[in-house]
C-alpha positions as CSV (number, residue, x, y, z in Angstrom):
1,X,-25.6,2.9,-4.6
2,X,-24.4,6.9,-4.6
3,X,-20.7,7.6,-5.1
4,X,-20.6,9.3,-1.7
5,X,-21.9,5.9,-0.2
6,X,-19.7,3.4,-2.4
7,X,-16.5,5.7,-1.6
8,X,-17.1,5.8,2.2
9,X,-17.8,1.6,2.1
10,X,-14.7,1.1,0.0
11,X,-12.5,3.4,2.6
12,X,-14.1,2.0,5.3
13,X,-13.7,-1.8,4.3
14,X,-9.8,-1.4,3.4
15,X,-9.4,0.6,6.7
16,X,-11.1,-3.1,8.4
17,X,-9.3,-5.2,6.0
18,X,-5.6,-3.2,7.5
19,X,-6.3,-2.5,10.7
20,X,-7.0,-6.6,11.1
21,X,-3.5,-7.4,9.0
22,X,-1.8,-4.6,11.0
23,X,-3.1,-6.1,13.8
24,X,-1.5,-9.5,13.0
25,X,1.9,-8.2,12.8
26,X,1.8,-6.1,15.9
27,X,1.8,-3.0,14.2
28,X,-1.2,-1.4,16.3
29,X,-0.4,2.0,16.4
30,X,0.1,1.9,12.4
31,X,-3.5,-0.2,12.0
32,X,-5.4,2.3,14.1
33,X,-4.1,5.5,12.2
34,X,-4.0,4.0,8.9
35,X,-5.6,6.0,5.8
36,X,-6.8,8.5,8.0
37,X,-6.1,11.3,5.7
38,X,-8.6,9.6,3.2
39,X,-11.3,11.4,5.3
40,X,-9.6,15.0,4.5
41,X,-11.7,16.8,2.4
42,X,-9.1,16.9,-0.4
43,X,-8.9,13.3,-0.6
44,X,-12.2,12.1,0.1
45,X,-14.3,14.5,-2.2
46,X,-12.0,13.4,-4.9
47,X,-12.8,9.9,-3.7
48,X,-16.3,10.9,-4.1
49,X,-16.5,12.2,-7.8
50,X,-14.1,9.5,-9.3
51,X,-15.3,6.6,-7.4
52,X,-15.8,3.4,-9.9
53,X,-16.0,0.7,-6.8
54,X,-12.7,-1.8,-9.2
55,X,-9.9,0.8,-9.0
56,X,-8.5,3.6,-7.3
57,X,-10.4,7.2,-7.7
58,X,-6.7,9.0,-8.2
59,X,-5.9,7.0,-11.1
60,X,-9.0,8.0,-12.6
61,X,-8.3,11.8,-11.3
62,X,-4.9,11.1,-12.7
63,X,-5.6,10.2,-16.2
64,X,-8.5,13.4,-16.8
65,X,-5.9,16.3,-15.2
66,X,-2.4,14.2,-15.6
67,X,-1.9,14.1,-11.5
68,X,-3.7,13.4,-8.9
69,X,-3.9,16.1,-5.9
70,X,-5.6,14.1,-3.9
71,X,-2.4,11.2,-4.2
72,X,-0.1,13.8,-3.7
73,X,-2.2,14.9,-0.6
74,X,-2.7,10.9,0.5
75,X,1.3,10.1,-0.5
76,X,2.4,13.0,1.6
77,X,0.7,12.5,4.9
78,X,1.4,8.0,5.1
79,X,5.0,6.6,5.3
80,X,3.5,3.2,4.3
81,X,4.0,4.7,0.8
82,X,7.4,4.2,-1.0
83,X,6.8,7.9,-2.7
84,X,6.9,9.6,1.2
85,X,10.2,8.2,1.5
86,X,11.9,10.2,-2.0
87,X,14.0,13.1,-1.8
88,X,14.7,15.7,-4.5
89,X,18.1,17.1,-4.7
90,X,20.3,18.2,-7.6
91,X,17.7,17.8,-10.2
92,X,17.3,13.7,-8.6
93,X,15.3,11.7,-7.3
94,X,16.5,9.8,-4.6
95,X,15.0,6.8,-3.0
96,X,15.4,6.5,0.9
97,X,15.3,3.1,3.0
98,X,12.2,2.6,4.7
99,X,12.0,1.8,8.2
100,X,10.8,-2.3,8.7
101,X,7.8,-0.9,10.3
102,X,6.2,1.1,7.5
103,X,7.5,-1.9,4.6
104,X,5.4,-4.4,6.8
105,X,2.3,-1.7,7.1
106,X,2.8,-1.6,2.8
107,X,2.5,-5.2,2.3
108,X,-0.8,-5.2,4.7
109,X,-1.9,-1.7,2.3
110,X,-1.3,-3.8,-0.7
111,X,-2.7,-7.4,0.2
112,X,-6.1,-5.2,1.6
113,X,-6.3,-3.1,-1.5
114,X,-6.3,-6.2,-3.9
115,X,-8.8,-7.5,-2.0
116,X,-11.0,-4.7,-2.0
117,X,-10.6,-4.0,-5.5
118,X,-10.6,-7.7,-6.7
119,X,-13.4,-9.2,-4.6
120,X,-14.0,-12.5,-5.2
121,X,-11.5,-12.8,-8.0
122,X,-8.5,-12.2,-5.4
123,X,-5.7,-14.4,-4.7
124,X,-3.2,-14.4,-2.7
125,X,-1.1,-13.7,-5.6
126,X,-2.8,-10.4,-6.5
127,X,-0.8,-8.3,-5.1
128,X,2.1,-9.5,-6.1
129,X,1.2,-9.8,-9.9
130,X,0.1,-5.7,-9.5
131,X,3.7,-5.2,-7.9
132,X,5.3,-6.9,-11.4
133,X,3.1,-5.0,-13.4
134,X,4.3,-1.7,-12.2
135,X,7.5,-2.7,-11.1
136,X,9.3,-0.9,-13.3
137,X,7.8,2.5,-12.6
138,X,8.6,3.2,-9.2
139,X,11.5,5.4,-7.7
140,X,11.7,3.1,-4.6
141,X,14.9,2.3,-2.4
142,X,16.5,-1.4,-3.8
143,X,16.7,-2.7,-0.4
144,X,13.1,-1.7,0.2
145,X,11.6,-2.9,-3.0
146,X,13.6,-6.4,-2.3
147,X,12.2,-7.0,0.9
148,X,8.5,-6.4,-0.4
149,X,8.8,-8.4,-2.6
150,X,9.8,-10.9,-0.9
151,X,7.0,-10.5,1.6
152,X,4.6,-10.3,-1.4
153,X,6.4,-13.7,-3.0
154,X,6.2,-15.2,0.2
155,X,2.1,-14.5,0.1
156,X,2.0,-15.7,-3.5
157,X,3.4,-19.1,-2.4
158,X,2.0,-20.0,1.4
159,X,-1.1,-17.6,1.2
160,X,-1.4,-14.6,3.3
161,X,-2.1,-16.0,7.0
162,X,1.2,-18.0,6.7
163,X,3.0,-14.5,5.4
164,X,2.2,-12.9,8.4
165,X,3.6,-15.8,10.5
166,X,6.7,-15.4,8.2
167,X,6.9,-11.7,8.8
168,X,6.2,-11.8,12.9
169,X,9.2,-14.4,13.2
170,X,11.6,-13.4,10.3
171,X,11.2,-10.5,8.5
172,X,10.5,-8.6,12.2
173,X,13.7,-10.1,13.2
174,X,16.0,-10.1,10.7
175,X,14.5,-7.1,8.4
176,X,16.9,-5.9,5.1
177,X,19.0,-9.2,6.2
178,X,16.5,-11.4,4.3
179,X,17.3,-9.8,1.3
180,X,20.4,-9.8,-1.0
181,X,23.0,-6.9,-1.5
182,X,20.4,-4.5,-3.7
């Protein structure tokens, strides 16, 4: 299988495996437009010549130049991503709140991208286990990180269908109130 053809199947299968999770919780709008910006040139060429099919072509962009443009392209463009939501003032780096909306739309990014990457070795534990590893090394608002995790917790233990009845009738509900003073 080419790279061009491998890339396009793995953006096109996450972009499935979102839009039907995005779907679940209501978020249309946000299913329908997800990723697009992986079909720019910038991202998707890079997507192209670092493709491996088990991880994420940025990382591997990432580790030869030290950055990735095409993430800072891809991280730019897509609220869903804790890193749109940073401002830089005074020499810091500030983590804003995200809005419910786009938290929900980064649970269904991360549950779909475990699956993709994992195959048949996912779980619905993956994605939670990948948030720990890296928890850490993100700049991400306290409130927001909380209430993933919680969503992601919530997956680990009932399994993924049952998370999204838990987020349709809580988290949708009672949002940042789930989750303790951060």
């Amino acid at each position: 299988m080419s790279k061009l053809w491998g890339h396009f199947s793995t953006v096109n299968k996450h972009k499935r495996i979102v839009l039907r999770l995005c779907f679940a919780c209501g978020l249309y709008k946000q299913g329908l437009l997800h990723d697009l910006s992986k079909y720019s040139f910038t991202e998707f060429i890079t997507g192209v010549r670092y493709y491996c099919g088990y991880r994420s072509p940025n990382g591997v962009e990432r580790e030869r130049f030290g950055y990735s443009g095409a993430w800072l392209h891809h991280k730019g463009r897509n609220k869903h991503h804790w890193e749109y939501w940073t401002e830089f003032t005074k020499g810091e780096c500030i983590p804003i709140q995200m809005p419910i909306r786009y938290v929900i739309e980064m649970w269904c990014d991360r549950i779909a991208a475990t699956m993709v990457y994992e195959k048949k070795q996912y779980r619905d534990d993956s994605a939670l286990n990948y948030f720990i590893r890296n928890y850490d090394n993100v700049i991400i608002h306290p409130k927001t990180k909380a209430l993933l995790e919680l969503m992601l917790r919530y997956c680990a233990e009932h399994g993924h269908k049952e998370a999204i009845n838990f987020i349709n009738h809580e988290v949708k509900s009672k949002g940042y109130d789930l989750v303790k003073e951060a």
